[in-house]
C-alpha positions as CSV (number, residue, x, y, z in Angstrom):
1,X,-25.7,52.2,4.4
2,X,-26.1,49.9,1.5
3,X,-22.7,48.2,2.3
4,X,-23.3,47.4,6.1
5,X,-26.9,46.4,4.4
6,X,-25.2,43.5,2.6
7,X,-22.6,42.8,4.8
8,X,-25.3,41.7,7.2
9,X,-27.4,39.7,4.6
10,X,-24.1,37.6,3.6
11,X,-23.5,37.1,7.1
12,X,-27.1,36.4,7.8
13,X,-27.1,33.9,4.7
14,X,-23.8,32.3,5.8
15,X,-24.6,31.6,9.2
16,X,-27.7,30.0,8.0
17,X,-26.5,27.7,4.9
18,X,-27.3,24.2,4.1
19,X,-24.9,21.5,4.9
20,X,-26.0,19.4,1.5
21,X,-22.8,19.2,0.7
22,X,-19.5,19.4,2.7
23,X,-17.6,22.3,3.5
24,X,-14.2,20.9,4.0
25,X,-11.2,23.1,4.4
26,X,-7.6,21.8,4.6
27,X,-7.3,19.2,7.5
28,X,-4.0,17.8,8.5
29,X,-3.3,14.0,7.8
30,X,-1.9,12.7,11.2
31,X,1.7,10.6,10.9
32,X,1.4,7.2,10.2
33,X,2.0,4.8,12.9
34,X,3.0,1.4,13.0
35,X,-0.2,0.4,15.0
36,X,-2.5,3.1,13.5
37,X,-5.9,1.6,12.2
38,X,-8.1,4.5,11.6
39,X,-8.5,8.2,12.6
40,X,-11.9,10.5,12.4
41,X,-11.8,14.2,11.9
42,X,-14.5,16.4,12.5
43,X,-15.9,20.0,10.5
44,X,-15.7,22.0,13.1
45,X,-12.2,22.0,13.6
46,X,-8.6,19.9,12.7
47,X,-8.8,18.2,16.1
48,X,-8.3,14.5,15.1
49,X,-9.1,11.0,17.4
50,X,-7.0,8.5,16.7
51,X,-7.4,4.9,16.6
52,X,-4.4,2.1,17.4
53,X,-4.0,-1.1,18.0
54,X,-3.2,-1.6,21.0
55,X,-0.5,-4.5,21.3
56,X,0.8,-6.8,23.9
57,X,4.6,-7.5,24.1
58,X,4.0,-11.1,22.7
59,X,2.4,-8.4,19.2
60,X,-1.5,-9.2,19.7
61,X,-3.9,-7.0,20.6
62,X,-4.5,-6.7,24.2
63,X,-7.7,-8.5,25.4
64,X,-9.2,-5.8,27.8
65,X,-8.4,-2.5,26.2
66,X,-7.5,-3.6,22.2
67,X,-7.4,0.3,20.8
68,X,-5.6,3.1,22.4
69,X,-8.1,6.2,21.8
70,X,-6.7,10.0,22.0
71,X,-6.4,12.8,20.7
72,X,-4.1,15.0,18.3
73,X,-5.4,19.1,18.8
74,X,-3.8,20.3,16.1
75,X,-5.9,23.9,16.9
76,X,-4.1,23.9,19.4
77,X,-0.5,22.9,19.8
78,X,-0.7,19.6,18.1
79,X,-0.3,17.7,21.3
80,X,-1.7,14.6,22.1
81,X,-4.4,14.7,24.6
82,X,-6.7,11.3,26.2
83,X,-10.2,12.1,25.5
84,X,-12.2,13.0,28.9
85,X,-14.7,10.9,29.9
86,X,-17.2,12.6,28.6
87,X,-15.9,12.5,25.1
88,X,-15.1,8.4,25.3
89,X,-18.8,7.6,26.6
90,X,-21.2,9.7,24.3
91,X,-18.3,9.6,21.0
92,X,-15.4,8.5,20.6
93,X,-15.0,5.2,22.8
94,X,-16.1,1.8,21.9
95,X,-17.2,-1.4,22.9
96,X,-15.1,-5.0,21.8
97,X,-16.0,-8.5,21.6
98,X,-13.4,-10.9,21.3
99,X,-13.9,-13.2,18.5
100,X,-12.7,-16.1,19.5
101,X,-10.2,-16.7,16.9
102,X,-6.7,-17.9,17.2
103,X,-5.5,-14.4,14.9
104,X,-6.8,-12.9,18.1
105,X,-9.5,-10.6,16.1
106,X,-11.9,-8.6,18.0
107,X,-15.1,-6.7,17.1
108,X,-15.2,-3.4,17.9
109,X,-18.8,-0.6,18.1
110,X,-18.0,2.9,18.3
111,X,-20.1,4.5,21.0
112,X,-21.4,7.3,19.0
113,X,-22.2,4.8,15.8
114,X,-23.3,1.6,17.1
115,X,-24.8,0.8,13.6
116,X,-21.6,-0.2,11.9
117,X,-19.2,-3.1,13.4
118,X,-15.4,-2.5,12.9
119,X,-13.6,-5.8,12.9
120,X,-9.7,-5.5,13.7
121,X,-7.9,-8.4,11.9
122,X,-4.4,-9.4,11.0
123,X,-4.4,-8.5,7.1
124,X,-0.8,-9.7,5.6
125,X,1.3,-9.4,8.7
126,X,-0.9,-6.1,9.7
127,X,-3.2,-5.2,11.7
128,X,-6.3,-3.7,10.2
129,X,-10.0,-2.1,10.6
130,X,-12.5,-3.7,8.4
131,X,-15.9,-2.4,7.8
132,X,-18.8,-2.2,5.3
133,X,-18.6,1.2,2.9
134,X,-20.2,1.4,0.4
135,X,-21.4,-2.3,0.4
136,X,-18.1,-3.7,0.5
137,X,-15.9,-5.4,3.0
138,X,-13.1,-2.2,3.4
139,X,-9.8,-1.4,5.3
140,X,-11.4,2.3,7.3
141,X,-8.8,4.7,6.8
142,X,-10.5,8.0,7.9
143,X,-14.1,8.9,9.2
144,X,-15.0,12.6,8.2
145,X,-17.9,14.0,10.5
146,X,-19.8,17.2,9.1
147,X,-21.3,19.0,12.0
148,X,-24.6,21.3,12.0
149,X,-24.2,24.5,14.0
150,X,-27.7,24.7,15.5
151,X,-26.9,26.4,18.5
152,X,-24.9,25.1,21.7
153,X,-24.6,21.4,20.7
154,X,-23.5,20.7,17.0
155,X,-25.6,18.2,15.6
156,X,-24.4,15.3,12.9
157,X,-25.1,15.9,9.6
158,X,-23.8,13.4,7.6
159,X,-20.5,11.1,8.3
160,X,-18.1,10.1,5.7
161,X,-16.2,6.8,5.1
162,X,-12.6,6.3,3.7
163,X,-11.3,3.0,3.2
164,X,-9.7,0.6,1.0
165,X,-11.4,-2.8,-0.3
166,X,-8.3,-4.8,-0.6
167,X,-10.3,-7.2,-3.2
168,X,-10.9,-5.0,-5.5
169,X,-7.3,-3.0,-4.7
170,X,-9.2,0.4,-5.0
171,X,-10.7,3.3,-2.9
172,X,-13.8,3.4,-1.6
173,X,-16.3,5.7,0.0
174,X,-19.5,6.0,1.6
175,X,-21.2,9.3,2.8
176,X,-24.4,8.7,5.3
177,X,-26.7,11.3,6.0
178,X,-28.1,11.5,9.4
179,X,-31.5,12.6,9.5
């Protein structure tokens, strides 16, 4: 009896932990590309979106649709998938701006974090995603997305930003808790 007893408490206490801090297992780190910019990964499961440029035959981006959005389920087969509508208007789709600039740059606000501009611009011969983390201009790598379990729809807890500053030549990181 007093085994069952604790088995319940530790499951009890377990379903019912604090996300203060992340609990990160193993995620896969999706092939590089030639037009990859940045991909985002979520706790929940290794499902990863991934963000390219999206290039004309003439090598700039193309005007109307400049990122090709989709997924990789890794829990499932590891196929690539396109994200349902759904999925590209509440999360994982954006909204560009054409700058205006002969390098053809563009701005570019994630649907689900309008907050945070991502500007795609040529960077030595490549195409890149800059962004603010941590207070710095940054190359963004990898978004990490810790998700709450409170019931049928998974709230945000806090997002994570991987990048590069490029001025600096170092790493750089930036963890935002949403309240």
């Amino acid at each position: 009896m007093k085994i069952v007893s604790l088995l319940l408490l530790t499951g009890f206490l377990c379903a019912f932990r604090t996300n203060d801090t992340p609990h990160r297992t193993h995620f896969p780190e999706p092939p590089h590309t030639p037009n990859r910019l940045f991909y985002i990964q979520r706790s929940n499961d290794a499902n990863t979106v991934m963000y390219e440029a999206n290039l004309r035959s003439d090598k700039k981006l193309n005007p109307e649709t400049p990122l090709n959005v989709y997924w990789i389920r890794y829990a499932e087969r590891g196929q690539r998938e396109d994200l349902s509508a759904l999925q590209w208007q509440l999360a994982y789709g954006y909204k560009h701006r054409d700058l205006g600039t002969a390098a053809n740059d563009v701005e570019i606000n994630l649907n689900a974090f309008k907050k945070r501009s991502i500007f795609v611009a040529n960077h030595e011969g490549k195409l890149v995603a800059f962004t603010q983390i941590n207070g710095e201009k940054a190359a963004l790598q990898k978004v990490f997305v810790q998700l709450a379990s409170n019931g049928l729809i998974p709230k945000v807890h806090s997002i994570e930003l991987f990048g590069f500053d490029y001025t600096k030549e170092k790493a750089v990181y930036e963890r935002i808790l949403i309240q």
